[in-house]
C-alpha positions as a Python dict, from the first residue, in 0.01 Angstrom:
ca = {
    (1, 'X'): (0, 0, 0),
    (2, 'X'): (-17, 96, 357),
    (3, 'X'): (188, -125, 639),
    (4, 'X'): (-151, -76, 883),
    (5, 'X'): (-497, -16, 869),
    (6, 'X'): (-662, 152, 1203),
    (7, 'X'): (-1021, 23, 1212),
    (8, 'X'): (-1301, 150, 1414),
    (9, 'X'): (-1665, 25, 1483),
    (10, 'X'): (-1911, 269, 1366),
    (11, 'X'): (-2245, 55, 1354),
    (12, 'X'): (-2363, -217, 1648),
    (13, 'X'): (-2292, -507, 1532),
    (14, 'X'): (-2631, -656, 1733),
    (15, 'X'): (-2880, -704, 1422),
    (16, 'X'): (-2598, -887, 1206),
    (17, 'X'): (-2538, -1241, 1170),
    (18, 'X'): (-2331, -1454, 1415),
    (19, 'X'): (-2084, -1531, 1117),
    (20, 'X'): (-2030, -1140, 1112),
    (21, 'X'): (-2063, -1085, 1502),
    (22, 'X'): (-1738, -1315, 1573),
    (23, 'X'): (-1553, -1159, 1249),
    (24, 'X'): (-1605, -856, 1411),
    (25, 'X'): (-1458, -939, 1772),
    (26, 'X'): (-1171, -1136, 1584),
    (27, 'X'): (-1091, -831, 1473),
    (28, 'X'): (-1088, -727, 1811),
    (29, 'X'): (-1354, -464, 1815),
    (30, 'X'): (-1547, -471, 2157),
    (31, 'X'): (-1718, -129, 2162),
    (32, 'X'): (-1890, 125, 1970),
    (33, 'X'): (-1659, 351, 1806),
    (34, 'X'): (-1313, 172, 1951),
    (35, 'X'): (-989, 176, 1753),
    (36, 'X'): (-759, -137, 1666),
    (37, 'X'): (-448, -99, 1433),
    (38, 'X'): (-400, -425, 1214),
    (39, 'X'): (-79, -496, 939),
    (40, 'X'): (-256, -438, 567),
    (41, 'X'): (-256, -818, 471),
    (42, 'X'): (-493, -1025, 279),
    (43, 'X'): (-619, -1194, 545),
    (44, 'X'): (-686, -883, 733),
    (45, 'X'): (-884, -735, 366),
    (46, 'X'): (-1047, -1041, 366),
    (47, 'X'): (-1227, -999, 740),
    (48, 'X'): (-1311, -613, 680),
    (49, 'X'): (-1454, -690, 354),
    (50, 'X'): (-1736, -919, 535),
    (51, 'X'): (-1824, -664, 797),
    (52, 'X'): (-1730, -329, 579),
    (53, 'X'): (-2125, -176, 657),
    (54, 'X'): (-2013, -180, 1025),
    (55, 'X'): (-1697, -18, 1013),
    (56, 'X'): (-1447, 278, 915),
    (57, 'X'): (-1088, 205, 765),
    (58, 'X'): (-776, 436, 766),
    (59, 'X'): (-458, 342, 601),
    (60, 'X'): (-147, 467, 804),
}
């Protein structure tokens, strides 16, 4: 298992849900196609697993 997982934004999050809106800027994703680096944790699985059509996931 990777120690971090570098997400990005690929999709506006503007059509989704609120619920999914505010998982997405917990994550810390502002803008289109922007890059945050989070540790690979369950909690952090948990959040890209509700929001997974809107973004891309790397392990480093």
């Amino acid at each position: 298992m990777a120690k971090m997982l570098k997400i990005t934004l690929t999709k506006s999050p503007i059509a989704c849900i609120p619920k999914q809106r505010a998982t997405v800027k917990a994550l810390g994703l502002r803008k289109m196609h922007q890059s945050v680096e989070h540790p690979d944790n369950k909690a952090t699985r948990g959040m890209i697993f509700k929001v997974n059509h809107l973004l891309t996931v790397e392990e480093i």
